[in-house]
PDB file of N, H, CA, C and O in Angstrom:
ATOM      1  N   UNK A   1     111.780 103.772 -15.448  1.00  0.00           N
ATOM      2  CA  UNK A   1     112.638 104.315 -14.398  1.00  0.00           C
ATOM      3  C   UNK A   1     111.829 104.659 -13.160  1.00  0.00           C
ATOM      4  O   UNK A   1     110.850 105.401 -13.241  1.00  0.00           O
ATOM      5  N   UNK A   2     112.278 104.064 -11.885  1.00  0.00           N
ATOM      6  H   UNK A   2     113.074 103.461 -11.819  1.00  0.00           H
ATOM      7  CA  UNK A   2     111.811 104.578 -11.132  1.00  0.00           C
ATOM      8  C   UNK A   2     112.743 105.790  -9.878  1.00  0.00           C
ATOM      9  O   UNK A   2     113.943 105.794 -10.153  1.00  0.00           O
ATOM     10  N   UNK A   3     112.527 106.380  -9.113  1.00  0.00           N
ATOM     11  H   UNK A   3     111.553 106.377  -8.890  1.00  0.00           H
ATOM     12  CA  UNK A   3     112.762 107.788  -9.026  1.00  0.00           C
ATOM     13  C   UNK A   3     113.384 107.081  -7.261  1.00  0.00           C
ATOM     14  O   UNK A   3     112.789 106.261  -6.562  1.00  0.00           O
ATOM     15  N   UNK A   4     114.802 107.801  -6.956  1.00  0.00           N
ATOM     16  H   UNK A   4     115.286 108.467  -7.524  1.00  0.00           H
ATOM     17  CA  UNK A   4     115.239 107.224  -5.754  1.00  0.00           C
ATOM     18  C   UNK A   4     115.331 108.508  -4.990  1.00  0.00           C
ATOM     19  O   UNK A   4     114.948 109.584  -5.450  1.00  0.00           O
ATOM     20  N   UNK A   5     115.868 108.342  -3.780  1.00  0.00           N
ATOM     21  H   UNK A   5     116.179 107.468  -3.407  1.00  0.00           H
ATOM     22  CA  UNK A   5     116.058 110.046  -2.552  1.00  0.00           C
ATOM     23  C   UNK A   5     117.287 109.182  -2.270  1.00  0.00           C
ATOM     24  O   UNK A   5     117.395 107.981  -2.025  1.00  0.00           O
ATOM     25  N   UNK A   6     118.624 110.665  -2.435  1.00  0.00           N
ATOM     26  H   UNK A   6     118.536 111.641  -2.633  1.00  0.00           H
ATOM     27  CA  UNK A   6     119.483 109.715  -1.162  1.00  0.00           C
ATOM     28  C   UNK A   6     119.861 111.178   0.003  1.00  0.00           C
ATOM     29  O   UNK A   6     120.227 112.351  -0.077  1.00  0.00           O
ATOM     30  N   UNK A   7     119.600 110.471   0.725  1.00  0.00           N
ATOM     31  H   UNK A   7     119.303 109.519   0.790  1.00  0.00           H
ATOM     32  CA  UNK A   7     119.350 111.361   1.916  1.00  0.00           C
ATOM     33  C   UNK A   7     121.414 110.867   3.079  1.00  0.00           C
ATOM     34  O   UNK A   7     121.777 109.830   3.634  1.00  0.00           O
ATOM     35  N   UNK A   8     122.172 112.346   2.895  1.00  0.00           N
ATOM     36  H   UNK A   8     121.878 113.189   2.444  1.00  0.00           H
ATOM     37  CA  UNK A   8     123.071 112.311   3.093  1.00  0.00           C
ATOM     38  C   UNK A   8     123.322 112.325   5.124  1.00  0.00           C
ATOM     39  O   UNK A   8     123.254 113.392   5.733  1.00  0.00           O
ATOM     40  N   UNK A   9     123.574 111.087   5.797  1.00  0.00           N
ATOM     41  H   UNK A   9     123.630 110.219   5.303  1.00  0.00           H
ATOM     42  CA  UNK A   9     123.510 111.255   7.251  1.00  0.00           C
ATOM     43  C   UNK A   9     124.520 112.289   7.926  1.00  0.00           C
ATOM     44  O   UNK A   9     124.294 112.911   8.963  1.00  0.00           O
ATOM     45  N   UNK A  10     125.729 112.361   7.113  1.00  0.00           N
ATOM     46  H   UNK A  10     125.912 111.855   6.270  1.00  0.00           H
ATOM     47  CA  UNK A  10     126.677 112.302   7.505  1.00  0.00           C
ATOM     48  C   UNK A  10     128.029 112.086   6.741  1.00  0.00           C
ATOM     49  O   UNK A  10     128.135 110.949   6.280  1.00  0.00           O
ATOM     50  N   UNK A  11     129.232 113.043   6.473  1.00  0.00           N
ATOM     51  H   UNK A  11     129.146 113.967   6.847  1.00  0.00           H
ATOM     52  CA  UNK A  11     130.216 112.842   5.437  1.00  0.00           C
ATOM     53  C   UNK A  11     129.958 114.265   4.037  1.00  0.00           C
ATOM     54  O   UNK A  11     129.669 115.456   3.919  1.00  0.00           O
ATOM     55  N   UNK A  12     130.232 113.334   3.431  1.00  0.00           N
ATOM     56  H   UNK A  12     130.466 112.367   3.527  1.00  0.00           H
ATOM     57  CA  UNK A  12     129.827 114.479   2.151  1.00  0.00           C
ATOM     58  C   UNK A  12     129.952 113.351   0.913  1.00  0.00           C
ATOM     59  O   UNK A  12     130.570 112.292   1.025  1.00  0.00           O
ATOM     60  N   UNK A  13     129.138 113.856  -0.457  1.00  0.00           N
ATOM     61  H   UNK A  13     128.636 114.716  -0.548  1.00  0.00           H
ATOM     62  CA  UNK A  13     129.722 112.542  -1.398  1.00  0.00           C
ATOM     63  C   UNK A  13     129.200 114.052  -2.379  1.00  0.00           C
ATOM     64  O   UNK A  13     128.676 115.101  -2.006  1.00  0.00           O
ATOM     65  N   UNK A  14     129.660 113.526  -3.854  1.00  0.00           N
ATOM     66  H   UNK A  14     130.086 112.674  -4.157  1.00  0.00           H
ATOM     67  CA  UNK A  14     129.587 114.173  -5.369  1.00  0.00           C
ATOM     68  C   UNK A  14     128.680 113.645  -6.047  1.00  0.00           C
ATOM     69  O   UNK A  14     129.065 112.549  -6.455  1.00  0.00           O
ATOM     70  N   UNK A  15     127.184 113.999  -6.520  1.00  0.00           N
ATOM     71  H   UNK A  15     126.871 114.889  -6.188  1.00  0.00           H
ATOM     72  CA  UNK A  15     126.476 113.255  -7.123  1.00  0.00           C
ATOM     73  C   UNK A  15     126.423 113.972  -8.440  1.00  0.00           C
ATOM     74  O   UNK A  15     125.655 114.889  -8.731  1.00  0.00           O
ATOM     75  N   UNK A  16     127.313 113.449  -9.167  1.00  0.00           N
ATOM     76  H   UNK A  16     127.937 112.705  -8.930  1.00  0.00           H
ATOM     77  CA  UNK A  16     127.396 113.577 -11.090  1.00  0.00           C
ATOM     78  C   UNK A  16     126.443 112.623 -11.487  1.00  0.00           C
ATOM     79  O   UNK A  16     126.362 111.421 -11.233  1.00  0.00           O
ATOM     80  N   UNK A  17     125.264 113.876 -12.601  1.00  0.00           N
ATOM     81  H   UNK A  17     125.330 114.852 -12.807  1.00  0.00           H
ATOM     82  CA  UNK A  17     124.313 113.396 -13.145  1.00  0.00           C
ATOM     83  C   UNK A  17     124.076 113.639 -14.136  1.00  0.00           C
ATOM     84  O   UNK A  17     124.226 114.745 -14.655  1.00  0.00           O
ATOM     85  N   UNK A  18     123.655 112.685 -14.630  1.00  0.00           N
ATOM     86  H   UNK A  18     123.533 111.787 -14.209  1.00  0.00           H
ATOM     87  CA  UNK A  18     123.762 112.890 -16.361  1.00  0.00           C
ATOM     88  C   UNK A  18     122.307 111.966 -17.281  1.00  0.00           C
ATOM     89  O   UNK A  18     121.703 111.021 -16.774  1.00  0.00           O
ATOM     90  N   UNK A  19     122.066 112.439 -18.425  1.00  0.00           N
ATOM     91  H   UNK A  19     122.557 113.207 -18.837  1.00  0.00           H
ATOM     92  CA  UNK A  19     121.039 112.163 -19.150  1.00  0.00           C
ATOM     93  C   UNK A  19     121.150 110.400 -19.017  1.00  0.00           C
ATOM     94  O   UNK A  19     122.068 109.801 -18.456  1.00  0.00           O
ATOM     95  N   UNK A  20     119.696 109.639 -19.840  1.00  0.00           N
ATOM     96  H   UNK A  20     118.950 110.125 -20.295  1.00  0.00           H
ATOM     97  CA  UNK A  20     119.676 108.483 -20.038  1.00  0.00           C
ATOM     98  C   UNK A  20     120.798 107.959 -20.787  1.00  0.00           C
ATOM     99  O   UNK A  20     121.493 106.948 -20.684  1.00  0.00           O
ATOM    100  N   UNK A  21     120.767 108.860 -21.499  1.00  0.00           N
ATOM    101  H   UNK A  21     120.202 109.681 -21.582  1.00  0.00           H
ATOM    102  CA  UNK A  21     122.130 108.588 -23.087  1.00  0.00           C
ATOM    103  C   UNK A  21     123.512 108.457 -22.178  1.00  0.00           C
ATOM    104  O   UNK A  21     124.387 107.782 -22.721  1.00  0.00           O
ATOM    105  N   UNK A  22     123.750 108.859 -21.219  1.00  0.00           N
ATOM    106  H   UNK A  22     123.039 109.407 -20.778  1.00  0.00           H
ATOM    107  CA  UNK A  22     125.282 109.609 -20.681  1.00  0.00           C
ATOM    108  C   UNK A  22     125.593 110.762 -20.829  1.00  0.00           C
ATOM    109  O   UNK A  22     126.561 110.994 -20.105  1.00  0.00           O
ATOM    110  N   UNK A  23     125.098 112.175 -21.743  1.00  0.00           N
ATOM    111  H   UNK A  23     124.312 111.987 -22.331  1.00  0.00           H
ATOM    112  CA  UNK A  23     125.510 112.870 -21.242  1.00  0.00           C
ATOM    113  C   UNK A  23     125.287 113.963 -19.764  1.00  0.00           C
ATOM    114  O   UNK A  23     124.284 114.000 -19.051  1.00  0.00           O
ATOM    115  N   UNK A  24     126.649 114.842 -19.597  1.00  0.00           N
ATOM    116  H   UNK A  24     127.464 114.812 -20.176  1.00  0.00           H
ATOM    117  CA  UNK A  24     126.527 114.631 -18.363  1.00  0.00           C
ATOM    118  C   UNK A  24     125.489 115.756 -18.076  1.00  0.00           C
ATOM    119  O   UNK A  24     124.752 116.161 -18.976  1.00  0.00           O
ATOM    120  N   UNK A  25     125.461 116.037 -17.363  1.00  0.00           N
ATOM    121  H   UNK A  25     126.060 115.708 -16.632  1.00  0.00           H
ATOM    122  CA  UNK A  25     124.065 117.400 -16.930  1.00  0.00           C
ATOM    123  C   UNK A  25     124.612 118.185 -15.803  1.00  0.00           C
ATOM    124  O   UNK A  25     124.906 119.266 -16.314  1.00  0.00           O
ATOM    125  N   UNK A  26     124.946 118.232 -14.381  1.00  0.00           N
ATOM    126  H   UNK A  26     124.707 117.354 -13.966  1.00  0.00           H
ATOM    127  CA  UNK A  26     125.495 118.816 -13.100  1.00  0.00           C
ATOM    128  C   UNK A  26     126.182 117.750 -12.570  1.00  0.00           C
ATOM    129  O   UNK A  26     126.273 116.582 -12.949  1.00  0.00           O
ATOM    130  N   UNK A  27     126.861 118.599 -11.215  1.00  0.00           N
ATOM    131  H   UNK A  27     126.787 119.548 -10.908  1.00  0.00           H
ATOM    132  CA  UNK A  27     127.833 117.509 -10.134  1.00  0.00           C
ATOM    133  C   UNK A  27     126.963 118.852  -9.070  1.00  0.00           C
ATOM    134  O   UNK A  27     126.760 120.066  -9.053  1.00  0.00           O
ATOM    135  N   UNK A  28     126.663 117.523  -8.244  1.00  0.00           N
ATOM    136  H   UNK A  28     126.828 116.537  -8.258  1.00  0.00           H
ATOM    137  CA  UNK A  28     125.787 118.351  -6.741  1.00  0.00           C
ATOM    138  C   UNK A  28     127.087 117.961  -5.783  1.00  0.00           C
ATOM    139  O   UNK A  28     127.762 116.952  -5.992  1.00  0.00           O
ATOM    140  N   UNK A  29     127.320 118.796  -4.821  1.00  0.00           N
ATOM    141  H   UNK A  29     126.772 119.615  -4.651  1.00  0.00           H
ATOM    142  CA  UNK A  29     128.203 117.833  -3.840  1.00  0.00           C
ATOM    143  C   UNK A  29     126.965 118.312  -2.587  1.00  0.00           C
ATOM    144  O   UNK A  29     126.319 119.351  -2.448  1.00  0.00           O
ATOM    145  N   UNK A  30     127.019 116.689  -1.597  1.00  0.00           N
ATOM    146  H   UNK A  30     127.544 115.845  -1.710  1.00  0.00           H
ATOM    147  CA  UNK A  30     125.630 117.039  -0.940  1.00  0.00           C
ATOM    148  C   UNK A  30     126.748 117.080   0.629  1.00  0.00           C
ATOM    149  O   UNK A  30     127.938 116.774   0.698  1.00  0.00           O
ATOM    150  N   UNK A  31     125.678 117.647   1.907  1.00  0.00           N
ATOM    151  H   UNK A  31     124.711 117.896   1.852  1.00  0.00           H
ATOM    152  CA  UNK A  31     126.274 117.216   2.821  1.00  0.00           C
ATOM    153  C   UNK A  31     125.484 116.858   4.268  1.00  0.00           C
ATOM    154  O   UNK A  31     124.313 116.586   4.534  1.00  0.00           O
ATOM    155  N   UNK A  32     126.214 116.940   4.742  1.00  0.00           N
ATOM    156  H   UNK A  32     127.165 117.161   4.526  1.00  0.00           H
ATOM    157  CA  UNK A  32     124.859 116.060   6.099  1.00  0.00           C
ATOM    158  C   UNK A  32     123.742 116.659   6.524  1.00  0.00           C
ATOM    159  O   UNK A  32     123.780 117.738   7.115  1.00  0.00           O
ATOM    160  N   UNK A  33     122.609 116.001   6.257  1.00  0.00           N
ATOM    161  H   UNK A  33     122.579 115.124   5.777  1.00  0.00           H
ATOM    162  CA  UNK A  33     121.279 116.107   6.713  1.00  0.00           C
ATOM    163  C   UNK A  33     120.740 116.797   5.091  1.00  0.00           C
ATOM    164  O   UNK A  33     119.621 117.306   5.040  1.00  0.00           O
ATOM    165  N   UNK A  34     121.672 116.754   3.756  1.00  0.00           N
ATOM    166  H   UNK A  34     122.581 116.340   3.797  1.00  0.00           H
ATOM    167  CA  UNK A  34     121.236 117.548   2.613  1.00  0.00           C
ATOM    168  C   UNK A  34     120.798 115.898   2.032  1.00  0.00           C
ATOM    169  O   UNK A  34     121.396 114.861   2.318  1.00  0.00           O
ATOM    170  N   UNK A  35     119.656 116.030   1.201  1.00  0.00           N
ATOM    171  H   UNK A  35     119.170 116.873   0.969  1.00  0.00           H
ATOM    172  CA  UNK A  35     119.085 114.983   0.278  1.00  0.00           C
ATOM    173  C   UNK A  35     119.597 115.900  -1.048  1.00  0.00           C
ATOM    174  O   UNK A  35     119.385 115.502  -2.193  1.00  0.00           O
ATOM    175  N   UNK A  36     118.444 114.291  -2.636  1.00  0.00           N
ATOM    176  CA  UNK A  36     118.354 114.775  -3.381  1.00  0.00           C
ATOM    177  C   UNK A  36     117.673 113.761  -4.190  1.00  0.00           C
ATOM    178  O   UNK A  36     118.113 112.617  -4.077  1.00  0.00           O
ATOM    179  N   UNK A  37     116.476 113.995  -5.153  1.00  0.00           N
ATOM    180  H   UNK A  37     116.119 114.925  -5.245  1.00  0.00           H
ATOM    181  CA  UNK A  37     115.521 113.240  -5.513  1.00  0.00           C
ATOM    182  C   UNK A  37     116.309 113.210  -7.436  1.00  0.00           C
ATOM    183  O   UNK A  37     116.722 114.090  -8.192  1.00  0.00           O
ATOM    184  N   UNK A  38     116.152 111.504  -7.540  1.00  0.00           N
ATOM    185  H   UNK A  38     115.816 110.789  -6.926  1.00  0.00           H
ATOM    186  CA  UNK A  38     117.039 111.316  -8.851  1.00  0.00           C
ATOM    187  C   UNK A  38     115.154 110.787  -9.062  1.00  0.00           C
ATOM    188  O   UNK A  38     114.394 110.069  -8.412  1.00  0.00           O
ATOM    189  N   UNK A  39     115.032 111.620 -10.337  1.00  0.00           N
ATOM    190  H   UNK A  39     115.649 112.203 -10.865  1.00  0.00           H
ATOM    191  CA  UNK A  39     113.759 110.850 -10.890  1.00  0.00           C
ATOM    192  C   UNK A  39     113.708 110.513 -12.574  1.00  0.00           C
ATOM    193  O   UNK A  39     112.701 110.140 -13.175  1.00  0.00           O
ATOM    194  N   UNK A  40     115.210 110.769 -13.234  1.00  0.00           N
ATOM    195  H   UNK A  40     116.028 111.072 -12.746  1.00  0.00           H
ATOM    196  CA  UNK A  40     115.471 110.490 -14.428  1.00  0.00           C
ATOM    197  C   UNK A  40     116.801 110.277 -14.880  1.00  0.00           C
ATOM    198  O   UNK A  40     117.414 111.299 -14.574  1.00  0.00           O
ATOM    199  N   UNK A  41     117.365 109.691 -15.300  1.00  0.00           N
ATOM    200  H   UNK A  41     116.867 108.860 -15.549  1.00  0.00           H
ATOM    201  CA  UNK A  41     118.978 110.002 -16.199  1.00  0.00           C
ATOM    202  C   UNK A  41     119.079 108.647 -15.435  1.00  0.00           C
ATOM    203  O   UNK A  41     118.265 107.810 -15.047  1.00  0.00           O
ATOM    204  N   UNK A  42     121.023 108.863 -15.368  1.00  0.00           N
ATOM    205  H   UNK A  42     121.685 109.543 -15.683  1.00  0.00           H
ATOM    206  CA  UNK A  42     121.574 108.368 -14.552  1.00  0.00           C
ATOM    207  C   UNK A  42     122.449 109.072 -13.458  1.00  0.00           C
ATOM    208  O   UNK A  42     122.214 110.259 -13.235  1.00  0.00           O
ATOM    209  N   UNK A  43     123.245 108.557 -12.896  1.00  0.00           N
ATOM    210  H   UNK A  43     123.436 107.593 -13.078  1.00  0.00           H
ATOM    211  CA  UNK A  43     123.899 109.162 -11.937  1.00  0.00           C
ATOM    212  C   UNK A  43     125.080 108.303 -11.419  1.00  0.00           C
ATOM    213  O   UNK A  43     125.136 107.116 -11.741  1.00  0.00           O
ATOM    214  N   UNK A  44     126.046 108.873 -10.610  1.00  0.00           N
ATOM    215  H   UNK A  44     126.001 109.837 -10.349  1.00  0.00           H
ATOM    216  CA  UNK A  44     127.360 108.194 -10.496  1.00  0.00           C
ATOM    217  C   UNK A  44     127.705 109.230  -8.799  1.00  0.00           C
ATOM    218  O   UNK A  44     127.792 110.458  -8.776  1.00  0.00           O
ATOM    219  N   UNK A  45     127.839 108.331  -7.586  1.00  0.00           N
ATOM    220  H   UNK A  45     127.769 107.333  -7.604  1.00  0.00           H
ATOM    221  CA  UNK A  45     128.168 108.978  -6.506  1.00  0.00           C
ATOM    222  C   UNK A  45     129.697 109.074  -6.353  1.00  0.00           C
ATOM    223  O   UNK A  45     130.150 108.153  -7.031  1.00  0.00           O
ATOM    224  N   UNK A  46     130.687 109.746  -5.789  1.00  0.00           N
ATOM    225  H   UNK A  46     130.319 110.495  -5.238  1.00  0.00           H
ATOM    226  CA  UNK A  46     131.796 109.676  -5.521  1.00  0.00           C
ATOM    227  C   UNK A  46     131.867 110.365  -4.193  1.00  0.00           C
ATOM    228  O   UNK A  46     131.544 111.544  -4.048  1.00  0.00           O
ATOM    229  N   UNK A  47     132.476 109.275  -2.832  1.00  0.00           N
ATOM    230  H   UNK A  47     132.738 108.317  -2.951  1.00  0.00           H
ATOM    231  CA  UNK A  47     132.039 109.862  -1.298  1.00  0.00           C
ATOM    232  C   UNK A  47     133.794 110.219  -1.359  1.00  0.00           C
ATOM    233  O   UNK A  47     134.826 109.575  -1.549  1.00  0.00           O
ATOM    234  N   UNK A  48     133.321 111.982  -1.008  1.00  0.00           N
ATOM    235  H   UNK A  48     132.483 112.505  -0.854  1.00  0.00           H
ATOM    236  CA  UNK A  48     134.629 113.028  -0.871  1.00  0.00           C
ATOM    237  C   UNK A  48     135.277 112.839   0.508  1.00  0.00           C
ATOM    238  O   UNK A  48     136.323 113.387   0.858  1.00  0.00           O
ATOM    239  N   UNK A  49     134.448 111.896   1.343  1.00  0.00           N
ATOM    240  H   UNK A  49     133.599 111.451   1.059  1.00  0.00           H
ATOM    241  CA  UNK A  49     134.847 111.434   3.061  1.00  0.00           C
ATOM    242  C   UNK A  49     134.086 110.164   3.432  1.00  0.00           C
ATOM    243  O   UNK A  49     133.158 109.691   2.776  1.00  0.00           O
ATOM    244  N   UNK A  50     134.481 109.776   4.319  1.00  0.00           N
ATOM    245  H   UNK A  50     135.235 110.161   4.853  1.00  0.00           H
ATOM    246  CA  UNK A  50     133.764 108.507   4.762  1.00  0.00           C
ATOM    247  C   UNK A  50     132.394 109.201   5.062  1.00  0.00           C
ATOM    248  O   UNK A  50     132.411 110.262   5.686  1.00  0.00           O
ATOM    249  N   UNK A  51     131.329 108.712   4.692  1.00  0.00           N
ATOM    250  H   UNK A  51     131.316 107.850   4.186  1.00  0.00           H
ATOM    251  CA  UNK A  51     129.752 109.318   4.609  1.00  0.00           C
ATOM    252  C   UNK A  51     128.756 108.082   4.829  1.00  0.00           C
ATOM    253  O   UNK A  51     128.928 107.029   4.215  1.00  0.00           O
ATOM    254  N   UNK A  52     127.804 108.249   5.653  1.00  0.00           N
ATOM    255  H   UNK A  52     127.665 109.104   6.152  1.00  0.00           H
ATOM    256  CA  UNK A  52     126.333 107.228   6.352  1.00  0.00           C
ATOM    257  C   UNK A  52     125.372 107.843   5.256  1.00  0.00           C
ATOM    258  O   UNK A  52     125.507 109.062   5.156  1.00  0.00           O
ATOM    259  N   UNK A  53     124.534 107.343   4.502  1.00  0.00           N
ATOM    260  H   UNK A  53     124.424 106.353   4.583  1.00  0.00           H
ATOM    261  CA  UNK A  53     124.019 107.844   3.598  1.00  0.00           C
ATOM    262  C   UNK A  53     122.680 106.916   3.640  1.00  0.00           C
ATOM    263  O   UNK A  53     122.956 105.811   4.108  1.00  0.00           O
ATOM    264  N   UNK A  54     121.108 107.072   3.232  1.00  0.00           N
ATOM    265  H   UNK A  54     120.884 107.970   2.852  1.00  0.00           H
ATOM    266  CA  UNK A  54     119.897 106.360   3.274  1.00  0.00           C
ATOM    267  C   UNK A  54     119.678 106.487   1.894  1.00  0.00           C
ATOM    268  O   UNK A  54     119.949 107.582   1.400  1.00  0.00           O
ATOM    269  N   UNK A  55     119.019 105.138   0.789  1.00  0.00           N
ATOM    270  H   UNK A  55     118.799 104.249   1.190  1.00  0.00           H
ATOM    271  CA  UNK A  55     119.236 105.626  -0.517  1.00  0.00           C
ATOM    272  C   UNK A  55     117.445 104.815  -0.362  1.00  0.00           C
ATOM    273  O   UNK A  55     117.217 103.769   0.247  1.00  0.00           O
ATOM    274  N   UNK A  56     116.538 105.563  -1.009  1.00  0.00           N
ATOM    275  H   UNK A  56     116.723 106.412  -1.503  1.00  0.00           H
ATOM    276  CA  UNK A  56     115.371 105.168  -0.481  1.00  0.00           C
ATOM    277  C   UNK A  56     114.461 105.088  -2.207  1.00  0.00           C
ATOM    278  O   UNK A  56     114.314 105.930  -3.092  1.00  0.00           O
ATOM    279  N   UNK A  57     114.151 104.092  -2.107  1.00  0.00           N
ATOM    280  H   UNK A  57     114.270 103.407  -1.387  1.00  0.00           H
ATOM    281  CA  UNK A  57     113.711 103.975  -3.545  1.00  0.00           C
ATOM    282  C   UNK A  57     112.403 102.473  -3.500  1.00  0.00           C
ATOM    283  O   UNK A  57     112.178 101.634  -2.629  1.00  0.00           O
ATOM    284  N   UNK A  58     111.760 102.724  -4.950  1.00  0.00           N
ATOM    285  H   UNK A  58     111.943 103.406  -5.657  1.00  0.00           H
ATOM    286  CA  UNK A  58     110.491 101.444  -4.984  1.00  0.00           C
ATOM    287  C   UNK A  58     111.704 100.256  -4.870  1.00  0.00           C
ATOM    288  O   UNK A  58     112.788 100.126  -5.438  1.00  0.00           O
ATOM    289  N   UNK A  59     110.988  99.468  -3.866  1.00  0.00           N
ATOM    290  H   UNK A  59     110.107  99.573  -3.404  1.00  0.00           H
ATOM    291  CA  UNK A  59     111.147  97.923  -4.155  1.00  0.00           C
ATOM    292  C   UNK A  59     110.959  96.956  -4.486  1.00  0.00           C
ATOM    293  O   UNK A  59     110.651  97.264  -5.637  1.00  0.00           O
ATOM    294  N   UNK A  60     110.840  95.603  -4.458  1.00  0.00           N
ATOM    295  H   UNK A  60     111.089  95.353  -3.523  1.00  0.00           H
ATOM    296  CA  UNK A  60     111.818  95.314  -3.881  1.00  0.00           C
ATOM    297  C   UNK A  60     113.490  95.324  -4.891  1.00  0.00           C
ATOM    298  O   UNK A  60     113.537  95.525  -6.104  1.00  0.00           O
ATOM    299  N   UNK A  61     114.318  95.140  -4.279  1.00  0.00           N
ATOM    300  H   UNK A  61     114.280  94.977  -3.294  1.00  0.00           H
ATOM    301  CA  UNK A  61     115.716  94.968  -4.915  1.00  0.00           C
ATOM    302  C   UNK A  61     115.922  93.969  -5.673  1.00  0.00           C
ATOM    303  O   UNK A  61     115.803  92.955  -4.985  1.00  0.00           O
ATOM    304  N   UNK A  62     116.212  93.672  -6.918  1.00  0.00           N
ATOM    305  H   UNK A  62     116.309  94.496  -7.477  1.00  0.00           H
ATOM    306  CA  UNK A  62     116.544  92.206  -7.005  1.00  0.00           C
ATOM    307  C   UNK A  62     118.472  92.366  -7.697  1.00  0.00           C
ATOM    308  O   UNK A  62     119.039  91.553  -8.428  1.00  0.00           O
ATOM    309  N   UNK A  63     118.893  93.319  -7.285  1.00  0.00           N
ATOM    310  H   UNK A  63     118.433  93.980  -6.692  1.00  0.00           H
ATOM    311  CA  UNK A  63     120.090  93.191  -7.470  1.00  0.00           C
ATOM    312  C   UNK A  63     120.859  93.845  -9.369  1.00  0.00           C
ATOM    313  O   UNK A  63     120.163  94.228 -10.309  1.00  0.00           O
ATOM    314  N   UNK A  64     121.546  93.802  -9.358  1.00  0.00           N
ATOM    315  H   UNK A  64     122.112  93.491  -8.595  1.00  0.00           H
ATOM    316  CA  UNK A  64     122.457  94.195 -10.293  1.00  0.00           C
ATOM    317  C   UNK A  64     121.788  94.296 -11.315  1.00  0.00           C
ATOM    318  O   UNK A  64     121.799  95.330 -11.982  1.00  0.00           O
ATOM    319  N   UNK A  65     120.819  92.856 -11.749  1.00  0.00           N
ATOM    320  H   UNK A  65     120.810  92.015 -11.207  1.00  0.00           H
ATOM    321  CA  UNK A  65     120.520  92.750 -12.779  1.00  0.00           C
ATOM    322  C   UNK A  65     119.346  93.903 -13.510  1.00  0.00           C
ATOM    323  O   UNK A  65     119.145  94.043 -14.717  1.00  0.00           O
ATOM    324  N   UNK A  66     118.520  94.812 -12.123  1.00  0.00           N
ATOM    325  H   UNK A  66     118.682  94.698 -11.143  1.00  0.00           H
ATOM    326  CA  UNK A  66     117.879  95.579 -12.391  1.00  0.00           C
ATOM    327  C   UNK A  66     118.531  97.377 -13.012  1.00  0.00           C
ATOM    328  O   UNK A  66     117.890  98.384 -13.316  1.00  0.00           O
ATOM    329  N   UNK A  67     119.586  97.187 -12.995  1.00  0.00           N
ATOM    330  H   UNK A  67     120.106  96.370 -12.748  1.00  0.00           H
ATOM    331  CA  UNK A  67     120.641  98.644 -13.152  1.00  0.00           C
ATOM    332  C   UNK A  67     120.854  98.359 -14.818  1.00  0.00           C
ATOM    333  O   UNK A  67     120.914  97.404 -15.592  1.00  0.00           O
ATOM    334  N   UNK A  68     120.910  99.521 -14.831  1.00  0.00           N
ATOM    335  H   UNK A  68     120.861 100.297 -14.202  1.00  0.00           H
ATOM    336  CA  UNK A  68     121.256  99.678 -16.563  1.00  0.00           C
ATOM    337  C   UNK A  68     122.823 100.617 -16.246  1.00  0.00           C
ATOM    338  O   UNK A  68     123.055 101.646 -15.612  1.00  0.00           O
ATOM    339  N   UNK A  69     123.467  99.907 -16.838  1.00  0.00           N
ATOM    340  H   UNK A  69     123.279  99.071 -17.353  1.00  0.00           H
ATOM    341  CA  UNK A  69     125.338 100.615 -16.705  1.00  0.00           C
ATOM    342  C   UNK A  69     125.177 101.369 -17.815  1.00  0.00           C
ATOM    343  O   UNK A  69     124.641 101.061 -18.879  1.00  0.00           O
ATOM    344  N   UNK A  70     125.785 102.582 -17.416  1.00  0.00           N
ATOM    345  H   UNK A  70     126.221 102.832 -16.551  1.00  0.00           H
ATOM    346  CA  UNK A  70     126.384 103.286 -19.011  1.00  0.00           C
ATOM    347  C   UNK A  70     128.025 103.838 -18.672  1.00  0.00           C
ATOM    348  O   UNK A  70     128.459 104.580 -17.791  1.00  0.00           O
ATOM    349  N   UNK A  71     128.744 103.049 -19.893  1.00  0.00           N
ATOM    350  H   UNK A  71     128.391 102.447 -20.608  1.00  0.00           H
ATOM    351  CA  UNK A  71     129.927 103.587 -19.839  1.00  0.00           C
ATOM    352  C   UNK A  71     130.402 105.205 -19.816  1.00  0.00           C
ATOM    353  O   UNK A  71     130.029 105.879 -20.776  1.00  0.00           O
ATOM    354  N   UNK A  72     130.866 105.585 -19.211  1.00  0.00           N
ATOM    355  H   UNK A  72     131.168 105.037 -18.431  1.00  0.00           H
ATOM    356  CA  UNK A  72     131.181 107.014 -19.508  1.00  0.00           C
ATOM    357  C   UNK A  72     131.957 107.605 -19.946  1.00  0.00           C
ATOM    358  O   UNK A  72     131.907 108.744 -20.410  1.00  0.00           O
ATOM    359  N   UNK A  73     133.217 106.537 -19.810  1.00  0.00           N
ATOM    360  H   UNK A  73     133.258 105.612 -19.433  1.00  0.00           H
ATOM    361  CA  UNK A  73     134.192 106.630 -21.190  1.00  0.00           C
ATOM    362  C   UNK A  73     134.070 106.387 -22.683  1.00  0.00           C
ATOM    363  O   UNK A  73     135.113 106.292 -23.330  1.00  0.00           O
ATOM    364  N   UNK A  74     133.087 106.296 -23.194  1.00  0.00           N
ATOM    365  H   UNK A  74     132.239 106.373 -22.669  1.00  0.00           H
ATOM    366  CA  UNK A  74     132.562 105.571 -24.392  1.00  0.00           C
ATOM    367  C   UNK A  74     131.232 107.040 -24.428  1.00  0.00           C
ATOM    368  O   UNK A  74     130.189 106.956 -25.078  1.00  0.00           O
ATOM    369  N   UNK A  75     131.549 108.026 -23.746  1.00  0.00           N
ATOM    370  H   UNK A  75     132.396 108.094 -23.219  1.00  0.00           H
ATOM    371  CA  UNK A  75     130.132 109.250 -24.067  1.00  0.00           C
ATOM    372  C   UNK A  75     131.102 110.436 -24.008  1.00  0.00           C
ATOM    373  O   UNK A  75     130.684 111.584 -24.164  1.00  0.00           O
TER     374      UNK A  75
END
C-alpha cells in the first residue's frame, strides 16, 4: 500500500474509512483548504457539494487495475 493526501480546494466531500478487511473505522467530512493523509485501509469519498479536490499520491497511475475493490455490502 502506498499512502495518498487529498487535499480539499473547494466544496466539501465525506471520507469513510475503513480497515484492509472492510471494516469501517471513521467518516471525516473535510472542507476547503482541509487535507487528509490515507496511509492504510481503504476508503470511499462521497462529495456532499460540487468540490475541486488534489488527490496526490506515488506514481505512476496505471489505472483500475492497480485498486483493490472491497465490497461493503458483503462486510
Amino acid at each position: 500500500n502506498f499512502a495518498e493526501v487529498l487535499i480539499i480546494e473547494s466544496g466539501k466531500a465525506l471520507v469513510r474509512l475503513f480497515t484492509s478487511e472492510g471494516e469501517h473505522l471513521e467518516d471525516v467530512t473535510l472542507g476547503p483548504k482541509e487535507m487528509i493523509l490515507l496511509e492504510s485501509g481503504a476508503h470511499e469519498i462521497t462529495f456532499l457539494e460540487d468540490t475541486e479536490l488534489f488527490e496526490v499520491k506515488q506514481g505512476p497511475y496505471i489505472g483500475r487495475a492497480e485498486k483493490r475493490f472491497i465490497d461493503l455490502n458483503k462486510v
